[in-house]
C-alpha positions in Angstrom: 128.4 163.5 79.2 124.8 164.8 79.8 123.5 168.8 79.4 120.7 169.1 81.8 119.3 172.9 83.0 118.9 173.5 86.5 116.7 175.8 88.4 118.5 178.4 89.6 117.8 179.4 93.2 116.7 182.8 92.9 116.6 184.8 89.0 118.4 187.9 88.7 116.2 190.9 88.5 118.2 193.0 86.6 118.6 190.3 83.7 114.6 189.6 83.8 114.6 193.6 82.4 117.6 193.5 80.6 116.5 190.0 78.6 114.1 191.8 75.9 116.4 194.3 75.4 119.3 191.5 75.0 117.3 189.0 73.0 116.1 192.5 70.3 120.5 193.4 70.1 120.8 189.6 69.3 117.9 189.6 66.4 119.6 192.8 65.0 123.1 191.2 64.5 121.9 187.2 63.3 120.0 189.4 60.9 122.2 191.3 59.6 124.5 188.0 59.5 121.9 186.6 57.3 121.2 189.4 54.9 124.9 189.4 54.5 124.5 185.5 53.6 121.7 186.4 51.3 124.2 188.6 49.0 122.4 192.3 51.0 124.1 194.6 52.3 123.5 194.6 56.2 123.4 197.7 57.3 121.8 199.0 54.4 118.7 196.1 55.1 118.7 196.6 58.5 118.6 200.9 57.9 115.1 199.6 56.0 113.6 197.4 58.5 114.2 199.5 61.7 115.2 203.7 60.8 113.3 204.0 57.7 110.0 203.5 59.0 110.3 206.1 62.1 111.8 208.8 59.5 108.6 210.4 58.3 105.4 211.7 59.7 103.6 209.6 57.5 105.6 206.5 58.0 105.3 207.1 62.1 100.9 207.1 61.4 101.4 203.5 59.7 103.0 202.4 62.7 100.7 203.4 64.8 98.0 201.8 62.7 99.9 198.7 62.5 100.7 198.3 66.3 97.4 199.0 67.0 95.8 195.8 66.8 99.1 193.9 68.0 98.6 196.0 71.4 95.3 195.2 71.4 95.7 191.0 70.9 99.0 191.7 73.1 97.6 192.8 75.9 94.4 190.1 76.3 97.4 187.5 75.4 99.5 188.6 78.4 96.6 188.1 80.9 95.9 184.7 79.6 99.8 183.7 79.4 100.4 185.2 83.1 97.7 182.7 83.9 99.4 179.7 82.0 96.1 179.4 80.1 97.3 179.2 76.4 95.2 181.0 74.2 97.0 180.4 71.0 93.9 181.5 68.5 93.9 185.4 68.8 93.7 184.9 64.5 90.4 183.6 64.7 89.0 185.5 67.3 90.2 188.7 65.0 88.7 187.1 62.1 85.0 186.5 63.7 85.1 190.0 65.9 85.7 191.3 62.1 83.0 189.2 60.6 80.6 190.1 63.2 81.0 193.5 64.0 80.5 194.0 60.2 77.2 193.1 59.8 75.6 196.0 60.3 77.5 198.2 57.6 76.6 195.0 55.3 73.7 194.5 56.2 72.0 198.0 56.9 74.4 199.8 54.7 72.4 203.0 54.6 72.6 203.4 58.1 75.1 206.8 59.1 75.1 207.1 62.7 77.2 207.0 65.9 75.2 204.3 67.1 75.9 202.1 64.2 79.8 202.5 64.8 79.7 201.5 68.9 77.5 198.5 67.9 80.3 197.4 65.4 82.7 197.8 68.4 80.5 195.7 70.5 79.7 193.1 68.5 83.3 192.9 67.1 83.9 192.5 70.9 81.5 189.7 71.0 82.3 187.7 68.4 85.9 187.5 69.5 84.8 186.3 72.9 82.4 184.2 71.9 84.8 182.4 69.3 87.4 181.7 72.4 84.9 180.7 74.4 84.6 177.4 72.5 87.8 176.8 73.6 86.9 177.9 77.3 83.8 175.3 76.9 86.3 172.4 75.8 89.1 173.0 78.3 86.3 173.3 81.3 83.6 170.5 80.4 86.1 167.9 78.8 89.7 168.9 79.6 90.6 169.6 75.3 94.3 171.3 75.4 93.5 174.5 74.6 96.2 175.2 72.9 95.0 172.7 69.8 91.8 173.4 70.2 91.8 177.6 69.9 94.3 176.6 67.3 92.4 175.0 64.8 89.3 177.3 65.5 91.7 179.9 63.4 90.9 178.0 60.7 87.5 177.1 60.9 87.0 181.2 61.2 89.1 181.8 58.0 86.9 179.5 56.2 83.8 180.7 57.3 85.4 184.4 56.9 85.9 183.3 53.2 82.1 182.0 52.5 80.6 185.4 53.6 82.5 187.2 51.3 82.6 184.6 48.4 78.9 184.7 48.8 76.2 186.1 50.7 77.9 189.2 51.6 79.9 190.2 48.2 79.5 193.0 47.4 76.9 192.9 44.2 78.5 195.8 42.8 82.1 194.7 42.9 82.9 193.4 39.6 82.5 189.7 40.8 85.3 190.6 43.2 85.3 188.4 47.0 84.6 191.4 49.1 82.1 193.2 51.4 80.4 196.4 50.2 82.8 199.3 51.0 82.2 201.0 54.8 81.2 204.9 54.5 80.4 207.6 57.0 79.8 206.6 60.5 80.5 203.0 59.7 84.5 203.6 59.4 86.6 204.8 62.1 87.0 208.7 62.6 90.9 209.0 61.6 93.6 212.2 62.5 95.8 213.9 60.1 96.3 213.2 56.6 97.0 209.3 56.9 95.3 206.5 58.0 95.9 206.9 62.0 92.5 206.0 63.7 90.5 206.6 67.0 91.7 202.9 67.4 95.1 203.8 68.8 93.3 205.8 71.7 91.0 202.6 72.4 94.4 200.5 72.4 96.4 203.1 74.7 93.1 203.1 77.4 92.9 199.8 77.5 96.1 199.0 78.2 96.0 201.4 80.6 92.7 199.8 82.5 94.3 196.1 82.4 97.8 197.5 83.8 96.0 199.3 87.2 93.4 196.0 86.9 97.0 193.7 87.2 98.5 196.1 89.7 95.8 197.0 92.5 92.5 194.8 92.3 91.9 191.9 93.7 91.7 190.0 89.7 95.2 191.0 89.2 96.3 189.4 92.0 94.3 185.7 91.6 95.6 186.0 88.0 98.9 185.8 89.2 98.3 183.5 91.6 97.0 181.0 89.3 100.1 181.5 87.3 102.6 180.8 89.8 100.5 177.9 91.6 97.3 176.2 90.0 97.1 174.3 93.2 98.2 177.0 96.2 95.3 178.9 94.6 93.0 176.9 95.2 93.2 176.4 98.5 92.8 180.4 98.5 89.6 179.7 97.1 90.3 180.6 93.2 89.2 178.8 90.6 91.3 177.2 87.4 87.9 176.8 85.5 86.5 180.6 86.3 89.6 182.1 85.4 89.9 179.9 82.2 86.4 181.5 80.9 87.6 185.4 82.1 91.0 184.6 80.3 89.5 183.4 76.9 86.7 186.1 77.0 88.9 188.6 77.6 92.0 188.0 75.4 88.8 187.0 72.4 86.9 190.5 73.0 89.9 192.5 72.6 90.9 189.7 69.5 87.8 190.8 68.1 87.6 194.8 69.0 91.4 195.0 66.9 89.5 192.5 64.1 86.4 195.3 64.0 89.2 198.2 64.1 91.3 196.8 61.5 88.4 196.4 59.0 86.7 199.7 59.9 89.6 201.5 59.7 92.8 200.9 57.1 90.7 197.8 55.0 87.3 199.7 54.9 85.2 196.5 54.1 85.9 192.8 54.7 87.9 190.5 52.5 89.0 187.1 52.7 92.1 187.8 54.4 92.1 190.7 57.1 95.0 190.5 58.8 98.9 189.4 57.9 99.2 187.2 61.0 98.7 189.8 63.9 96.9 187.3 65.9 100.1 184.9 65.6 102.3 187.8 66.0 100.7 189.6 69.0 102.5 186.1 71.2 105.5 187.5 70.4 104.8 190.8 71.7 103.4 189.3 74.9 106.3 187.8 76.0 108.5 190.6 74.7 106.2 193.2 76.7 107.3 190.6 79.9 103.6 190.1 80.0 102.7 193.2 81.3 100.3 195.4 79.3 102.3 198.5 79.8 105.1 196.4 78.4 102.9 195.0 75.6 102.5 198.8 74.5 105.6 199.3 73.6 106.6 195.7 72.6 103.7 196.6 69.8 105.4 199.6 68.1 108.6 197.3 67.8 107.0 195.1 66.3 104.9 197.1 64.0 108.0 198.8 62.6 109.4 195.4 61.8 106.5 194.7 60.2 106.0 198.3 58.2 110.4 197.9 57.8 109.5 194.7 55.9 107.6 196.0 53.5 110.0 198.5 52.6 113.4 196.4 52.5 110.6 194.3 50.1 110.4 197.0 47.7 113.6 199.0 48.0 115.8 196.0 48.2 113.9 192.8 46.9 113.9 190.9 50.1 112.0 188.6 50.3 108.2 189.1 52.4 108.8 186.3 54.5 111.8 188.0 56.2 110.3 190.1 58.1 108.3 186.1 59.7 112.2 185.2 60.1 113.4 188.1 62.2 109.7 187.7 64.2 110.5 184.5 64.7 114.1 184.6 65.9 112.9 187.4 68.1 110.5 185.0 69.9 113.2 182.4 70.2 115.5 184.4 71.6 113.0 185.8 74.4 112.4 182.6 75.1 116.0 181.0 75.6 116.8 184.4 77.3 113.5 183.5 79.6 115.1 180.6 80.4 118.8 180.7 81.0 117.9 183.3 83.9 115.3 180.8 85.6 117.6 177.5 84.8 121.5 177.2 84.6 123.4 175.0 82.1 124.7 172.4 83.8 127.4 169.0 82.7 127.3 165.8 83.7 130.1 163.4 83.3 129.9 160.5 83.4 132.1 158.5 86.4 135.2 156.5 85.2 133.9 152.7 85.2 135.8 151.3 87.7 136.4 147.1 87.0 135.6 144.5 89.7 138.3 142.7 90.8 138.0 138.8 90.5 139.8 136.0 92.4 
């Protein structure tokens, strides 16, 4: 007997919706299957990772703040993945934007002026673009897999991330400690209310909103799309693999880089060695739960910011363990995935044919 998966003739429309929402009721109930394995009450974990953190004003501004740079990765993510050009090293591109775009609070530190702030923006920007662009480069001029390649980069940035602030740019003044010099003024993000919800979230939300009408009525959208559904069709339309491969990378690595610059002018307030707790990695889950639609990716970012602000507190309150919240991200992908494909492909069993003997004389 063989299991093969065949493509179905046409996918069911309704079930291409319906899958996110069908793969997020399927992560809610293996969870709770495996805090109840884990000796926690389920429905007192799950109350933690998903209700607790929407209860409160306060707890609704860390969201934000925390899906702010997932939508931002997100988004560029979905371009690139609607594409099929596999940019797998958002991390990196966060870590450099943030190591870039903070050289002029470290460096000029007495500086206080608008100007100072738009220039971290842009060269936050920048260095995220121009990190994914080495993978661009390698994919173009020498066919690399860009999926290794952008990989690996996340950890060349992470190390070079770490010599900055282990030397040149610690901060002389902080009792031998491996950061930057703390941010102040005009150098940190403007922020709303009494928490720490920053001008960020605006920049996110317009964004967003510019690639959505950029996917939906120009003339980009469409060759995107078109690339994605048929490398070679397209070209014959006159688009090219390689020219989309550089917008792609530059694209998804500026905004990589604008949420690295956001996250260390806003909640961090100075570099350290580690800026982020994976949002590069996460933001391909929120891509494909989004449907790869930037709209989508807006909201597939809240969801997963509350798991990741819902982790934290089952942490604390219950004693889970930190790497839960990774597990239900990660069974959340997989199930997006095998959702993804059960409506393009149908299970299908092969048996095999009675063996039939040959007569002999």
């Amino acid at each position: 007997m063989k299991i093969i998966l065949e493509k179905r003739i046409r996918s069911s429309k309704l079930m291409t919706y319906a899958s996110p929402v069908i793969a997020i009721g399927l992560t809610v109930v293996l969870g709770g299957i495996i805090f109840a394995l884990a000796g926690y009450d389920p429905l007192e974990a799950l109350y933690f990772y998903f209700i607790d953190p929407v209860i409160t004003l306060w707890s609704l501004e860390e969201v934000v703040v925390k899906a702010t740079p997932l939508i931002l990765i997100g988004a560029g993510l979905a371009i690139c993945f609607t594409a099929n050009i596999w940019n797998i090293g958002a991390e990196g591109q966060l870590t450099m934007g943030a190591l870039m775009g903070s050289f002029f609070p470290v460096m000029f530190s007495d500086w206080q002026s608008p100007s100072i702030l738009i220039l971290m923006l842009i060269f936050g920007a920048l260095g995220g673009a121009a990190w994914a662009g080495i993978a661009a480069f390698l994919k173009n001029k020498f066919n690399v897999n860009e999926i290794l390649t952008s990989l690996m980069l996340v950890y060349i940035a992470q190390y070079i991330l770490d010599w900055f602030v282990r030397g040149p740019w610690r901060d002389p003044d902080g009792f031998n400690f491996p950061k930057s010099v703390d941010f102040e003024g005009w150098q940190l993000l403007p922020t709303y209310g009494d928490g720490r919800m920053h001008i960020g979230a605006i920049i996110a939300v317009v964004i967003v909103l510019a690639l959505t009408i950029m996917m939906s009525k120009s003339m980009k959208g469409f060759e995107i799309r078109a690339i994605g559904n048929s490398r070679r069709a397209s070209a014959f339309a006159g688009f090219s693999y390689k020219n989309m491969t550089w917008f792609c990378f530059l694209l998804s690595g500026a905004l990589a880089g604008l949420a690295g610059i956001i996250e260390v002018a806003g909640p961090a307030g100075h570099l350290q060695p580690s800026i982020s707790p994976g949002y590069g990695f996460t933001a391909i889950i929120v891509a494909f739960l989004g449907r790869l639609n930037p709209l989508g990716v807006l909201f597939a970012g809240i969801l997963l910011a509350i798991t990741y602000l819902g982790g934290d507190g089952a942490q604390m309150e219950l004693g889970v363990s930190a790497k839960t919240a990774q597990v239900f991200q990660g069974m959340l992908l997989f199930l997006i995935l095998a959702c993804d494909t059960l409506i393009r492909y149908k299970i299908k069993i092969i048996r095999p044919q009675a063996n039939q003997q040959e007569a002999t004389l």
